[in-house]
Every structure is written in structure tokens, then in C-alpha cells.
N, C-alpha and C positions, 0 to 999 in steps of 0.2 A: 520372559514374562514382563522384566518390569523397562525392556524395552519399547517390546508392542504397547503398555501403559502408558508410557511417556511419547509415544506417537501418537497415539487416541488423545492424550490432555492438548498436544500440539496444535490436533487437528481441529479438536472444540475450541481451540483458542480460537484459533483462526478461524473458524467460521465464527463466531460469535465478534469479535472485531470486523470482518466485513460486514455482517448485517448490524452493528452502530451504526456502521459507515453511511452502510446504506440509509439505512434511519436517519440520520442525523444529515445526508443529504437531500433527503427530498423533503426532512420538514424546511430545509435552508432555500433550496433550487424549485420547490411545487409551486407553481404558478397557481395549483389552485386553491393556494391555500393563502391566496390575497397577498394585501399588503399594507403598509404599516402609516398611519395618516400622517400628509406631510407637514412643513409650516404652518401654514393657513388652516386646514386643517384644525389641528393640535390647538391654534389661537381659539376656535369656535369651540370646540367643545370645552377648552378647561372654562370660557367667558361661560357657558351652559347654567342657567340657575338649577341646573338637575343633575349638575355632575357635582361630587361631592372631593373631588381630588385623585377618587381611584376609580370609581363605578357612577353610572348614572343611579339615579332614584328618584321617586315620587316625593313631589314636592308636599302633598298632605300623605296621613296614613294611611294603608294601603296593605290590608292582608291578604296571604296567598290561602284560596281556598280551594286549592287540588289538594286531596287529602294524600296523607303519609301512605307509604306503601310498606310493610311488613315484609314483602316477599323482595328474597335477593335478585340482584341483576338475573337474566337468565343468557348467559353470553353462548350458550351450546345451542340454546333455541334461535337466537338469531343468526347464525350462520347454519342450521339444521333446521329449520322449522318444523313444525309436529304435523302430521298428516292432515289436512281437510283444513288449517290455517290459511294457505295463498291458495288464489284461485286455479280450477282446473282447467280452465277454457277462457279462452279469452271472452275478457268483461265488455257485456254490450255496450256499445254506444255510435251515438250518429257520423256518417261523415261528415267533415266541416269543409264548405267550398268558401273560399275568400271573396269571389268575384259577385256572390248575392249578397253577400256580409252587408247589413245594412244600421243605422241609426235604432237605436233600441234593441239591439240583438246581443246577448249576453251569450258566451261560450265557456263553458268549465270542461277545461283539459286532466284536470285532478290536483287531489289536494288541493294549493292555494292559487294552482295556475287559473288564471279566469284571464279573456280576455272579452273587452266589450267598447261598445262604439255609440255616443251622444253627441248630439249637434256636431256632426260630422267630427269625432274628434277618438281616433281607433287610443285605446288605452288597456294596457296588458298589465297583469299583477302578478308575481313571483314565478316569470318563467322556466320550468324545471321541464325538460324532456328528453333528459340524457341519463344522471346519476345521480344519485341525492346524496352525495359520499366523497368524500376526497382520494379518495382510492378508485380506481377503474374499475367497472363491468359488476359491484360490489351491489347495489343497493338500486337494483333500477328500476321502472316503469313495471306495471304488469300488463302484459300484452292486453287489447282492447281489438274490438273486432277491426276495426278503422282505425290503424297507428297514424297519430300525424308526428312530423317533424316540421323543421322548422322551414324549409320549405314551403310548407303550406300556409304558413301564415301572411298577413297583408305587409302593407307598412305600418308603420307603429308611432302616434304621435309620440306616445308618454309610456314607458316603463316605469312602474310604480313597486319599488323594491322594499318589502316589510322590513325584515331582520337579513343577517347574513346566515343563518343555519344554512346548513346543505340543502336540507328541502327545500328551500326558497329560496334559493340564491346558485342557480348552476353555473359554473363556469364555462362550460363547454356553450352552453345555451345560448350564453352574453356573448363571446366571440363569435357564434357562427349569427346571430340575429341582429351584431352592432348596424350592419350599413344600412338594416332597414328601418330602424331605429332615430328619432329626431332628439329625442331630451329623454332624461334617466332622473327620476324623481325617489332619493335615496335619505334614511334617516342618517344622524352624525358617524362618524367609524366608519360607513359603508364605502363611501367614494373613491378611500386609496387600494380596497380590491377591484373597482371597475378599473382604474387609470394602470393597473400592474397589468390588467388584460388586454390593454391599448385602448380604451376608450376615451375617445377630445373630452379634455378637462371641460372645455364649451359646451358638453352636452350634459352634461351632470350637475343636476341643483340638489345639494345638501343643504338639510334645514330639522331644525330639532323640534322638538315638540311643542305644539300649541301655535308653529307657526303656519301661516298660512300669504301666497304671494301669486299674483298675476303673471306669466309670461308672456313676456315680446316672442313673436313666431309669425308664422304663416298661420298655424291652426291653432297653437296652444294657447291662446289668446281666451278664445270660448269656455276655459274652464280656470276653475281656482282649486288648486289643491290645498289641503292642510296637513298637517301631520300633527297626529293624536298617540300617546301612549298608548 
């Protein structure tokens, strides 16, 4: 008896040291889980009048007005969701053809994906059409009548990237969409997840809040972005 005990402790040992291992190599080795802003970088944000040494913050005050939530996490509901919560059929929506895509035409793929096109100048916001989750096949799209990938999309003057959450920031998205892609328009901390995914340091303009700057281009010339809290 207290041999087969002493094998069952063995054996949970040992699995419980290879899943560290495991753990502890894909938060090391996960590509998608970015990466860590370099030199230059690092100069621009600590110079930041919004970073305070540890964390960025608002420069006047500034309360959060999502109210408190009393109810605990529900961590069983989101990997089980409750009946009649995710859709049963896939959710309506239009096919999108690239080749009519014209000037004034605004596309919302979900959530925060939108993509749209002014004075000939095609500009996408928080491309997500894979995962929304650093773990595979975990948290994805809900089927729609019409699935696009990324296939379907044009060329892309300007990517315009909010925050790095998952939901807005896919990794798989960014490498399978970089070559169609001209310039990558990202707030500070963002840019060394794009460059860990191979993207030209040349296409990437990080810029903190309240600024705003003209690009040299072919097209991006026609517009001025800024970046707002």
C-alpha cells in the first residue's frame, strides 16, 4: 500500500513539474505574448509626461466610472457558457468585396475591427480575426453568415492599433496581414510586440498621447493622426 502511494506522489510530482515547465516555457518562448520595449523605446516612455515611473496616468483627474461589480469572477461560465448566451446561427452580416471598397465606405468586422477608406487613404483599427486569447482556438470569432479572413481585405495604408489586449491586438492577424500593410500607427509599449512578430522597425510610428504628426508616404501624407487617451 504504501508503495503504490509512493508512486501516485511520484507520478503527481512529475506531472505537476512538466506542466511548470510547460508554463513557464510558453509564457518565455510565446510569440504571442509580445515583447519587451527596446532602447529607444524605453528613452520615449520613461521621457512620457504620463508616465509616472511605473504606470502611465492622466495628467489631470480623472475617475473611473464603471461601477464596482459585487459578483465574483465567473470562471465555469466562461469556459461553459449558459444556454441562449453565444449565438445559435451564425450572425447576419454583409459580404465585403475589396474591389468596390471605395472612399467614404466604412466596414465593421466586430468589436473594435473597423476598417475604412478617405481621400483614397484605406485605414484599419484593431485587426482581430483569429483569437482574442493568447492560447489557441480558446476565444474566437462567432461565426457570421459571410466569414472574412484576411484574404479579403485590400492593401492597408495605416493600421491603427488602440491598446495591446487580446481583443485588439491579434497576433496571428499582424503576421498574416504585415505585407499588405504600409505603416503601423501604435500607442508607447506597443511597438516591441509588433517588431517580435517581424515587423520593419520603418513601418511603425509610436507616439504617446496628445501627439499628433504628418507622414512622408505615397498616401499617408493625406491624413494626420493623433493619439488621444
Amino acid at each position: 500500500m504504501i508503495r503504490l502511494l509512493l508512486i501516485s506522489l511520484k507520478t503527481l510530482l512529475v506531472i505537476v513539474l512538466l506542466t511548470a515547465v510547460g508554463v513557464i516555457a510558453f509564457l518565455w518562448l510565446a510569440p504571442v505574448l509580445g515583447g519587451s520595449p527596446d532602447q529607444k523605446s524605453t528613452a520615449v516612455i520613461e521621457d512620457s509626461p504620463n508616465f509616472d515611473g511605473r504606470k502611465f496616468v492622466n495628467t489631470i483627474a480623472t475617475t473611473v466610472s464603471t461601477p464596482d461589480s459585487d459578483e465574483p469572477m465567473d470562471i465555469w461560465g466562461m469556459i461553459s457558457p449558459r444556454p441562449g448566451k453565444n449565438p445559435s446561427s451564425p450572425l447576419p452580416s454583409r459580404s465585403f468585396d475589396k474591389t468596390t471598397f471605395g472612399n467614404g465606405d466604412l466596414v465593421w468586422f466586430g468589436h473594435s475591427t473597423v476598417l475604412m477608406k478617405t481621400t483614397d487613404v484605406t485605414v484599419m483599427i484593431d485587426p482581430v480575426f483569429l483569437n482574442a486569447s493568447p492560447i489557441p482556438f480558446t476565444i474566437q470569432p462567432f461565426p457570421t453568415q459571410h466569414n472574412h479572413t484576411i484574404e479579403h481585405l485590400p492593401e492597408i495604408d495605416v493600421v491603427v492599433i488602440s491598446h495591446d489586449h487580446y481583443d485588439h491586438l491579434d497576433y496571428r492577424a499582424i503576421v498574416e496581414m504585415d505585407a499588405k500593410v504600409e505603416r503601423y500607427l501604435v500607442p508607447l509599449g506597443v511597438k516591441a510586440h509588433l517588431q517580435r512578430w517581424g515587423v520593419a522597425d520603418k513601418k511603425i510610428r509610436e507616439m504617446d498621447w496628445h501627439k499628433s504628426e504628418r507622414w512622408t508616404g505615397t498616401t499617408v501624407p493625406r491624413i494626420k493622426p493623433s493619439v488621444l487617451p
